[in-house]
C-alpha positions as CSV (number, residue, x, y, z in Angstrom):
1,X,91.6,84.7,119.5
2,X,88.1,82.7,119.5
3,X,85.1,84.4,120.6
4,X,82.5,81.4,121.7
5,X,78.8,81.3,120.8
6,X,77.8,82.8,123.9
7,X,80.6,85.8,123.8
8,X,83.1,84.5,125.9
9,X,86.4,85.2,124.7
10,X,88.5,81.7,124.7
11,X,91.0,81.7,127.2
12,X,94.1,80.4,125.1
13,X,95.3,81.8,122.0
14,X,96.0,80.0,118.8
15,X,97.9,80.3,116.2
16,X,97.8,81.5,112.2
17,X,98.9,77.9,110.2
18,X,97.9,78.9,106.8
19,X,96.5,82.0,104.8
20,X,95.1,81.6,101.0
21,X,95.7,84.2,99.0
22,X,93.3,84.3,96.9
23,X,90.1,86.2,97.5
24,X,86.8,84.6,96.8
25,X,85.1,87.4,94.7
26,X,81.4,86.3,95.1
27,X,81.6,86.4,98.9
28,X,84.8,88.7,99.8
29,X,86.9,86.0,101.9
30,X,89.8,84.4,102.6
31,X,90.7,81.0,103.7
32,X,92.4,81.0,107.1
33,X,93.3,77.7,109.1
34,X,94.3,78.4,113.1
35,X,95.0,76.2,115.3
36,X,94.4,76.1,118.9
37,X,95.2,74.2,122.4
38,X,91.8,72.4,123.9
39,X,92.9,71.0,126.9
40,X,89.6,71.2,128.6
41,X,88.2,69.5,125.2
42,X,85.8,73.1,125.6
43,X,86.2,73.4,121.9
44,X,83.9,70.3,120.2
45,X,83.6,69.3,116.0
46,X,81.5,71.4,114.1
47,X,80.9,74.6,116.9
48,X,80.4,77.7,115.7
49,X,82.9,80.6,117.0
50,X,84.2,83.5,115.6
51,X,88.2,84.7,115.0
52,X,90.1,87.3,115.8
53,X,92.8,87.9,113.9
54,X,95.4,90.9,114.5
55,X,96.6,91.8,110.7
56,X,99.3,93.4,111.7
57,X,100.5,95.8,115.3
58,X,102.2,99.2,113.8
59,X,102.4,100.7,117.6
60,X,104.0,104.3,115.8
61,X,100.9,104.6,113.2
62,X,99.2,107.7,112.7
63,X,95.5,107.7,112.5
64,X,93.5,110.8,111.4
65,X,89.8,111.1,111.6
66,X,88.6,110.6,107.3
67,X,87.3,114.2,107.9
68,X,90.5,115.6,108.4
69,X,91.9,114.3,105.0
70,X,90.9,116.0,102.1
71,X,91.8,115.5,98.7
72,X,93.8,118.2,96.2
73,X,92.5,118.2,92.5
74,X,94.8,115.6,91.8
75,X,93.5,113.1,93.9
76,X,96.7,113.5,96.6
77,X,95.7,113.6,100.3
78,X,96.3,116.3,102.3
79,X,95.7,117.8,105.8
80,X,95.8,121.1,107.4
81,X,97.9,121.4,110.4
82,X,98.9,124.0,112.9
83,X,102.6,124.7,113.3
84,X,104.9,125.3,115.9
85,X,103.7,129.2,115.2
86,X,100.2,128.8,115.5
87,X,99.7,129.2,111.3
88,X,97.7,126.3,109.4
89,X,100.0,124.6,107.1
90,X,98.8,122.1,104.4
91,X,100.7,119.1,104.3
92,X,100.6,116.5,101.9
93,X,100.1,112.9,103.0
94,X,99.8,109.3,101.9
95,X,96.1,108.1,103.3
96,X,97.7,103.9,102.9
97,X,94.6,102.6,104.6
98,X,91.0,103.3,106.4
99,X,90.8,101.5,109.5
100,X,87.2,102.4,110.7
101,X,86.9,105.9,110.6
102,X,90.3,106.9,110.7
103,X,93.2,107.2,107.9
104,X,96.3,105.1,108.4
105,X,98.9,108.3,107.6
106,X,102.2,106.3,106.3
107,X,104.0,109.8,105.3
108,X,103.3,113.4,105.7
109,X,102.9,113.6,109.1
110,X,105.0,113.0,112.8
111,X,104.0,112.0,116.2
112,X,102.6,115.3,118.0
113,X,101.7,116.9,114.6
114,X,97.9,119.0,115.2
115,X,96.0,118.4,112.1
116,X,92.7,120.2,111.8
117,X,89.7,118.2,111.9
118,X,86.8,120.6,112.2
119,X,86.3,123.9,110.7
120,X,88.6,122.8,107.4
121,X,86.6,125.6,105.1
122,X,87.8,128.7,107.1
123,X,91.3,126.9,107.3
124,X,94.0,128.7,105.1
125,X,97.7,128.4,104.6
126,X,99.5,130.9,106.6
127,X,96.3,132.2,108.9
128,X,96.7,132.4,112.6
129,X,94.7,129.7,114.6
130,X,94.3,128.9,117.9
131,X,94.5,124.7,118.5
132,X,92.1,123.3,121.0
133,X,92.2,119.4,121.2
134,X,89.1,116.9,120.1
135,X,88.0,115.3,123.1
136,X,84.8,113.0,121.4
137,X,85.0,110.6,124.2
138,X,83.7,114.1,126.5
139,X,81.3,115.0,124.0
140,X,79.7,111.6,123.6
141,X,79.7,111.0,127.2
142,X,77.6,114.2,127.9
């Protein structure tokens, strides 16, 4: 997807021709070449856009806040969760990726899992909780 000068998201979508894979150390980039329709001849030599490009669609990932994963002595990642009996659990997870704020959670953890994100240091394994869901779009809207 092209985003034009003036912020207008290009109507027609290209496509991904070739990827280097190489990284250029001194400025942290790739090479990328996509190409794309101009039937309207909108897109002239030399005009400056910028790309969108979609890495990669997982539509089952998990994403946990960063401040919900903490890290065991080790190094290993881990969460706090509540179970099905209203007890905190630690789990153990593999943090793959941060995307924005969030951790991409490839193990450890399954769809409709709570995992504690706020009050972590009075959080033990085994105490009795009572879950209340994050709503930060509420809060920021306020």
């Amino acid at each position: 997807q092209l985003v034009m000068e003036n912020g207008q998201v290009y109507p027609i979508k290209g496509t991904l021709q070739f990827s280097d894979v190489t990284v250029d150390e001194s400025t942290g980039s790739i090479t990328l070449r996509a190409v794309f329709p101009n039937p309207q001849h909108s897109l002239l030599p030399g005009m400056f856009v910028r790309a969108r490009i979609d890495e990669g669609v997982q539509p089952n990932a998990i994403l946990v806040p960063q401040q919900g994963v903490t890290r065991t002595p080790r190094g290993d990642a881990m969460v706090m969760v509540v179970n099905d009996k209203s007890q905190v659990e630690a789990r153990n997870v593999v943090a793959a990726q941060a995307i924005g704020d969030k951790w991409l959670i490839s193990e450890g953890l399954k769809p409709g899992d709570k995992v504690i994100v706020s009050g972590l240091q009075k959080a033990r394994p085994g105490v009795q909780v009572k879950a209340t869901t994050d709503a930060p779009a509420a809060k920021t809207a306020q």
